[in-house]
C-alpha positions as a Python dict, from the first residue, in 0.01 Angstrom:
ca = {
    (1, 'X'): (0, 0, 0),
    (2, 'X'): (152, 48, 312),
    (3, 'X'): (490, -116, 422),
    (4, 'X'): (428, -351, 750),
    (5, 'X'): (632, -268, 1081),
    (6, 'X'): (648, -527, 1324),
    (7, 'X'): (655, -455, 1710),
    (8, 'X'): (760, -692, 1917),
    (9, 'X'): (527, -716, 2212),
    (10, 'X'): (771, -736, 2555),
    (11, 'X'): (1056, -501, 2607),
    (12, 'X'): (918, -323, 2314),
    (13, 'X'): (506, -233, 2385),
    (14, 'X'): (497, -366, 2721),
    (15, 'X'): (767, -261, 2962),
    (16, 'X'): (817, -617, 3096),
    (17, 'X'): (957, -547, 3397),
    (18, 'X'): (831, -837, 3600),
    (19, 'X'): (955, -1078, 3363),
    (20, 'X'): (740, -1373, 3184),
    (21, 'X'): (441, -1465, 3380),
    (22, 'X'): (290, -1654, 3082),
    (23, 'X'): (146, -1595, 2736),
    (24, 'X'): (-198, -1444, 2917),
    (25, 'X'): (-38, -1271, 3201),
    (26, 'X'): (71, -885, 3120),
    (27, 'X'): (155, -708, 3436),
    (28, 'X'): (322, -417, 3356),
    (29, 'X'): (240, -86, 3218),
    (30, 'X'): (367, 28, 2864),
    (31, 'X'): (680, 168, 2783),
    (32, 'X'): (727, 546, 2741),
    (33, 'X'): (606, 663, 2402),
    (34, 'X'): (480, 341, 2336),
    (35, 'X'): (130, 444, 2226),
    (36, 'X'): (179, 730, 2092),
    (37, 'X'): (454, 577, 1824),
    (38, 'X'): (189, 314, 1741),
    (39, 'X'): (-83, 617, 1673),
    (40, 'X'): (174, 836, 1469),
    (41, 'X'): (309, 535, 1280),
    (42, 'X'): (-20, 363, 1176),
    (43, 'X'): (-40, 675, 921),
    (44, 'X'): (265, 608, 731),
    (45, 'X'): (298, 147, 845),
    (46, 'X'): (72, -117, 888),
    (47, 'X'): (171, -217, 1227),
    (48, 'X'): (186, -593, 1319),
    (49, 'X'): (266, -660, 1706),
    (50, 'X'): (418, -1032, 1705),
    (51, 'X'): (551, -1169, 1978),
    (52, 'X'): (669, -1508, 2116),
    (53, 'X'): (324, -1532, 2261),
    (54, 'X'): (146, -1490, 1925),
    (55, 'X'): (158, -1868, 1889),
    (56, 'X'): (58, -1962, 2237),
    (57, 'X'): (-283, -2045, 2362),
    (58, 'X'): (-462, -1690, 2442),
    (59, 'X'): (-172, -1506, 2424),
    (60, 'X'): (-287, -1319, 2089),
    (61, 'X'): (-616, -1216, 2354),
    (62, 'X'): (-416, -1133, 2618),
    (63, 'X'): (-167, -904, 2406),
    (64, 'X'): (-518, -727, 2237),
    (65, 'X'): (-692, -686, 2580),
    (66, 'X'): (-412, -509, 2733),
    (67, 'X'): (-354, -285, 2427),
    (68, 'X'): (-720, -212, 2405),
    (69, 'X'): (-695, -125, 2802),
    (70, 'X'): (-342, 124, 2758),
    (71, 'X'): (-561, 306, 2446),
    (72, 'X'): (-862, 368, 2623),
    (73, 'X'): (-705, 557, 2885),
    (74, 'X'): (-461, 700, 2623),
    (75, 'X'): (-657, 831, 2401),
    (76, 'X'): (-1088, 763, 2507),
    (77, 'X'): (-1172, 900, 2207),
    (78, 'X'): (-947, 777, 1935),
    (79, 'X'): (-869, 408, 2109),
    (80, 'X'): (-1093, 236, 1886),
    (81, 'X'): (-916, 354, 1579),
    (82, 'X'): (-623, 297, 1691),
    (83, 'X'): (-671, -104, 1782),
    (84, 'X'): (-840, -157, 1460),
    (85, 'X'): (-556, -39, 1266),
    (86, 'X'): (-367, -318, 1448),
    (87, 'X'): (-283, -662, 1301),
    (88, 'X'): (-194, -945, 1512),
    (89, 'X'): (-15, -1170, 1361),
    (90, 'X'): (53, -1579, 1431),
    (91, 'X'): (355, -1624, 1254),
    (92, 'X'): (617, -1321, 1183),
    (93, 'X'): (519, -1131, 916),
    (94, 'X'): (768, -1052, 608),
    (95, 'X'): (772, -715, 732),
    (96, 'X'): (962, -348, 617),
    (97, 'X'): (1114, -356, 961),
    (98, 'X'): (1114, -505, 1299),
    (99, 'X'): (1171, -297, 1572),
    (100, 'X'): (1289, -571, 1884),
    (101, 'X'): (1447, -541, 2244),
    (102, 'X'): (1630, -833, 2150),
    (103, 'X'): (1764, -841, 1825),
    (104, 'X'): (2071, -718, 1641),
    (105, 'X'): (2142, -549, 1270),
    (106, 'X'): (2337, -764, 1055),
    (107, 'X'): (2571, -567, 883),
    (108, 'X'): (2677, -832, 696),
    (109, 'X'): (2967, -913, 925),
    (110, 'X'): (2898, -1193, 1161),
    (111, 'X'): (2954, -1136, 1507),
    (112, 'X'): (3212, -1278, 1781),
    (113, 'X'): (3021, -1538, 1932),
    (114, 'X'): (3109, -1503, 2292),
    (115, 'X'): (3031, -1169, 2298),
    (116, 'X'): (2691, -1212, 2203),
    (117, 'X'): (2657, -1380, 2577),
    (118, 'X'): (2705, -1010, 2722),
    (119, 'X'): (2397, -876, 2516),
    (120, 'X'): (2161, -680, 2738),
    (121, 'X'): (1842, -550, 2594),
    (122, 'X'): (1764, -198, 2667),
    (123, 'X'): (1585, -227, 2979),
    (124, 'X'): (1880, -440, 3186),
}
């Protein structure tokens, strides 16, 4: 059985430039690579995109309609292969690993707590 890696959706999938326009709003292209991680990966994971909007009304719809829209012009004839190797999620899944634009490793040291205020993910 295959180990489960979880993608978070925003800053991660979806480039999120334009910031949070709602769980059913996704304005902004994909980020580099993106798609073609989640095609080489589904070979050796089972990939699980969560995301805060997993839980919110349509936002699980939302999240699968734009990913079915970036595969189809990724990859026309493989983007239904692709999506359906796909899990989506409501509550975060006990996974391998969780790849996140906003998240740390603990290395079993705690950190200093004021300078977790000057985090910046990635993109910032």
């Amino acid at each position: 059985m295959k180990k489960i890696l979880c993608l978070d959706f925003d800053g991660v999938i979806h480039a999120y430039t334009r910031g949070w326009k709602g769980a059913d709003v996704i304005p902004d292209d994909a980020v580099s690579g993106a798609l073609e991680f989640i095609e080489q990966a589904r070979h050796v994971f089972r990939i699980a995109i969560y995301s805060s909007r997993s839980h919110q009304h349509g936002g699980i719809a939302a999240m699968q309609n734009w990913m079915h829209q970036k595969l189809a012009a990724y990859a026309p004839d493989r983007a239904d292969e692709i999506f359906a190797a796909i899990e989506w999620p409501t509550a975060k899944p006990a996974a391998f690993l969780t790849i996140d634009d906003r998240a740390l490793t603990f290395t079993g040291v705690w950190p200093d707590v004021d300078a977790l205020l000057t985090f910046k993910p990635w993109n910032k």
